[in-house]
N, C-alpha and C positions, 0 to 999 in steps of 0.2 A: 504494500500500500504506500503512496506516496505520500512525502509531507507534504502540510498547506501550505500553500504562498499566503505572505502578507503581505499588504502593500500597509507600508510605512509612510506619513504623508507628518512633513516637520519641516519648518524652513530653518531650523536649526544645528548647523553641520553636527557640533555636538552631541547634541539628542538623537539625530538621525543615527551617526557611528555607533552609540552605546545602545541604541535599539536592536540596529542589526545584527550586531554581536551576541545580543542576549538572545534575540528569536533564531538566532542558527545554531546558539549552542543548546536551546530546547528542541533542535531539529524541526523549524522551521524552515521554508522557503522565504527571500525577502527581495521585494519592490521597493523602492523608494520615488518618492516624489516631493520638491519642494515647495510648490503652488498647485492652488486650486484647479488651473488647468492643467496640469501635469497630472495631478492626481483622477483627473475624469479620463484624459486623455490615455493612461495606463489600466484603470479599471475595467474599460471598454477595448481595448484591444488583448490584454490579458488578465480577465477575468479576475480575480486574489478569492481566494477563500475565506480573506479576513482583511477588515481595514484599521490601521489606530490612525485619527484623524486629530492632528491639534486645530483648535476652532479658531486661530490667528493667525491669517496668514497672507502673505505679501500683497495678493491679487484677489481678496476675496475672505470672503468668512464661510467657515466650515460647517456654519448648521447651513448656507447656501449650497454647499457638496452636497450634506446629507440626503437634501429636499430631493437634487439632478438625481443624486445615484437610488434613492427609492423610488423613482418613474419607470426603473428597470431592472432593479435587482434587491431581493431579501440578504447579501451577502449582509456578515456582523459589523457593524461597527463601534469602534470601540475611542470615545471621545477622548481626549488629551483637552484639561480647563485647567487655568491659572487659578490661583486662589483667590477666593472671593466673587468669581464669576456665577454666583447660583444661579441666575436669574439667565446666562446665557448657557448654562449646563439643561436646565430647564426647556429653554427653547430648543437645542441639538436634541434632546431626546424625543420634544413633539414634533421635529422635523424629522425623525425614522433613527437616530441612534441607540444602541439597545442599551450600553452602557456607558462610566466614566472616569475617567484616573483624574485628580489631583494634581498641579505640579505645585512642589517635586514630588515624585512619585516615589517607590521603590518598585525594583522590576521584580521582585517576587508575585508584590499584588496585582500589578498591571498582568501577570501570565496568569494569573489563576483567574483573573475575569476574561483575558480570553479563551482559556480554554471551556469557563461554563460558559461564554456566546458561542464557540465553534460547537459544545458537545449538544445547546438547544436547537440548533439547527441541521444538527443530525439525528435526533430522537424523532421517532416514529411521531408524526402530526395526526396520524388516523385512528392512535389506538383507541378504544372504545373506556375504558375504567383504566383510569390512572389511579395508584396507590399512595398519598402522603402519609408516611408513616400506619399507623394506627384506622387512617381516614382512606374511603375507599369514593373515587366519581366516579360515576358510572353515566357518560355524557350521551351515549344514545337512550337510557331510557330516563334521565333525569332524575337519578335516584344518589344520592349522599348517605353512606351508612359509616359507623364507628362499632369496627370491629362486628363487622355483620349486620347490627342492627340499625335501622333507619334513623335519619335525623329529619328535620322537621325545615327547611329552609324555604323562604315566600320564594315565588318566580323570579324578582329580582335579586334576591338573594343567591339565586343559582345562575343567574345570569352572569354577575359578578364573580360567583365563583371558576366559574366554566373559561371566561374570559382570564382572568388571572392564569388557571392550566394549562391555557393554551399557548400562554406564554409564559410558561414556567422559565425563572431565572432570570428575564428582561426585566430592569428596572422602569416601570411603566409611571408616568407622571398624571397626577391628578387631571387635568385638561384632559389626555388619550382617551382615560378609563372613562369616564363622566361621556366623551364623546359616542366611543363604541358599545357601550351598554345600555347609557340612557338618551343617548341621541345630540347635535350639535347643538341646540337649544339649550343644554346642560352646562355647557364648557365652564363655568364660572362659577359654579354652585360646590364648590368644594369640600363646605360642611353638608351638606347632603352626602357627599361620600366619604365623610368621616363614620359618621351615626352607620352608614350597611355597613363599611367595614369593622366597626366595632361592633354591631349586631353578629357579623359574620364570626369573628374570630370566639365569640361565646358560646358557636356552637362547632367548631372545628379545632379550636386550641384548647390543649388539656388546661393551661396557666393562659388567660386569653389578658392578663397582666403581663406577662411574658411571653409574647408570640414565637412559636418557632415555626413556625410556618407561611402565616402574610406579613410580612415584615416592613417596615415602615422605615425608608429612607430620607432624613430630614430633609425639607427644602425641597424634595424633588419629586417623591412620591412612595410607592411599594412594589413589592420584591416578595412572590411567590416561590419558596425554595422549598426541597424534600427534607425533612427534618433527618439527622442523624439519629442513629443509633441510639448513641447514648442517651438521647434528651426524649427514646419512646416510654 
């Protein structure tokens, strides 16, 4: 099996060298590009398996990448934000990004959020029950059980949930979810999807004080992950 390509997008020679050092010595394949148009111009003639995109850059801003390259491809992307940029971390993610590093970053964490983007977009999108821990969806027949037995969730409730699974591991921000569950009309209504996500985790988290399962991303939004082991 081949490794992925990433296409590397940083007007930073620095950052750019220390990225691709790191992604080859994970056995990575690595593209680089330093502008906007370099980086669309290399996506579309070879394809990447994976993008880290810093949102600053010479000819352009990168939630404008993101927007071009969701017109044609689901590939991951994995945002590069300066500190204190919420508000533009925010916008890359409603513009198609799944995830985001911090600068400075460390390259441990920046490879473990690629790899949960690269392994979400290789898991089976069709399967029928998906397992979080203890909690079992079963999205063809709309049934939610713990540990076999059923749980009790309104339609919207399940609607939220289903949506969260289907993007299991994507950090999805308040505006997406509000958009895709409860319609464009919604985008703004934020504590509206505080209250179902707090409904929700009381009846899917063991400690719904302690979520390990919908997880709540400050400033940006939540993060459906499969609970470890440890914490069933």
């Amino acid at each position: 099996m081949s490794s992925p390509t990433i296409l590397v997008v940083d007007d930073e020679s620095q950052i750019l060298r220390a990225l691709q050092t790191s992604l080859q010595g994970a056995d990575y394949k690595v593209a680089v590009a330093a502008t906007a148009a370099q980086a669309l111009s290399s996506a579309a003639m070879q394809p990447p398996d994976g993008i880290i995109l810093d949102l600053m850059l010479p000819d352009g801003n990168g939630i404008d990448v993101c927007r071009e390259l969701r017109k044609w491809t689901n590939v991951p992307i994995l945002v590069l934000s300066a500190i204190g940029d919420e508000q533009e971390k925010v916008a890359a993610l409603d513009a198609g990004a799944d995830d985001y590093v911090t600068k400075p970053f460390g390259i441990d964490e920046l490879l473990a959020r690629l790899r949960a983007a690269l392994r979400r977009v290789d898991a089976v999108t069709d399967q029928v029950v998906v397992e979080l821990g203890d909690i079992a969806v079963d999205l063809e027949r709309r049934l939610v059980t713990r540990r076999g037995d059923p749980l009790s969730l309104t339609p919207t409730e399940f609607e939220l949930l289903r949506f969260f699974v289907r993007n299991e591991g994507k950090l999805l921000t308040h505006q997406t979810i509000l958009r895709e569950v409860w319609g464009p009309r919604y985008g703004d209504e934020s504590h509206y999807l505080h209250v179902y996500v707090s409904q929700l985790r009381r009846k899917i988290e063991a400690d719904p004080t302690r979520p390990r399962i919908l997880l709540t991303e400050p400033g940006a939004g939540y993060r459906l992950v499969r609970p470890s082991l440890d914490h069933l």
